[in-house]
C-alpha positions in Angstrom: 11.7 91.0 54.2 12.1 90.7 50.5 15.2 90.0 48.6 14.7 93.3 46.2 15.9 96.6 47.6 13.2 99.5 47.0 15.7 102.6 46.4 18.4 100.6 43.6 16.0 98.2 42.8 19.1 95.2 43.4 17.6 91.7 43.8 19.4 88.4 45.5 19.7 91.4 48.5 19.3 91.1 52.3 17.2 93.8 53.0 16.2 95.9 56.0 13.3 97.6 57.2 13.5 101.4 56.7 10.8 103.8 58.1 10.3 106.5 55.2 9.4 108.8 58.1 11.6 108.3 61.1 10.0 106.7 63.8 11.1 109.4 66.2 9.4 111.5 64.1 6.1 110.0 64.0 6.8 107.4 61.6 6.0 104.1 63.8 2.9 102.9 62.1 3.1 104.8 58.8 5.1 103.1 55.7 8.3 101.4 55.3 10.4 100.5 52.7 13.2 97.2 52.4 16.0 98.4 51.8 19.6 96.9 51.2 21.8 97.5 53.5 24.4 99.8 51.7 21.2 101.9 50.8 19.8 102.1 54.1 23.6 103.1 55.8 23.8 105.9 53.4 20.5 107.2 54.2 21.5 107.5 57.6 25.1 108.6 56.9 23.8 111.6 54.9 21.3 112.5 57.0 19.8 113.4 60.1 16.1 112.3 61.3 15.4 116.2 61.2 17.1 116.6 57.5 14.6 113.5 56.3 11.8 115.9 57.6 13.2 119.3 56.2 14.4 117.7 52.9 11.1 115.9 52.4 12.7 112.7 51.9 9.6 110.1 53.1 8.9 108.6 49.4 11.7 106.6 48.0 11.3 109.2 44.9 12.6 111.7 46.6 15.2 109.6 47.8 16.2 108.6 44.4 16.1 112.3 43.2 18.4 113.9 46.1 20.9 115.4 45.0 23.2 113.7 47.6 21.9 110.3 47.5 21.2 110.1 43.5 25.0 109.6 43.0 25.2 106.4 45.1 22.0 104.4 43.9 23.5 105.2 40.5 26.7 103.5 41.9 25.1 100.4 44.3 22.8 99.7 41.1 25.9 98.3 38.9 27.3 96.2 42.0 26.8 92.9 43.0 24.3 91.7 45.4 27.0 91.2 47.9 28.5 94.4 47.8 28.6 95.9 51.3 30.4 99.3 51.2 31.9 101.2 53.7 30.1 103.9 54.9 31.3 106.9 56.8 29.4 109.9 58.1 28.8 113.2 56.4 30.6 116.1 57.3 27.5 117.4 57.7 26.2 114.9 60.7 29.9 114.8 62.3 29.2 118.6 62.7 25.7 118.2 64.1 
């Protein structure tokens, strides 16, 4: 694991290993990003295995560019390293 986060680009992180397309999915063996860990919880509390898929969210581009993710990496990026939000689920996947 690197010290750099992939999505905000934060070094001096602890990072985690995030599947760009959900093992569950069919992602096992295809690529994976290190993420920090505020980064990778929001991923997961926006969205679904099935909205990664639908949205088209397997490159951390696309990432980046969703409109319900965008807002947050702009955030993360101006915190310290040792930032750890709290995260909460989406009304969305509460619903689901």
């Amino acid at each position: 694991m690197s010290n750099r986060c992939e999505l905000c680009g934060r070094e001096h992180v602890e990072t985690t290993v995030h599947h760009l397309t959900p093992k569950e999915m069919g992602g096992t063996f295809m690529p994976t990003a290190d993420l920090c860990i505020p980064c990778h919880k929001q991923i997961h509390s926006l969205f679904t295995n099935q909205d990664i898929i639908r949205l088209q969210l397997t490159k951390l581009q696309a990432l980046r560019e969703n409109e319900r993710m965008a807002p947050f990496v702009r955030w993360i990026r101006k915190q310290p390293p040792s930032t750890i939000p709290r995260t909460r689920k989406s009304n969305h996947l509460r619903r689901s």
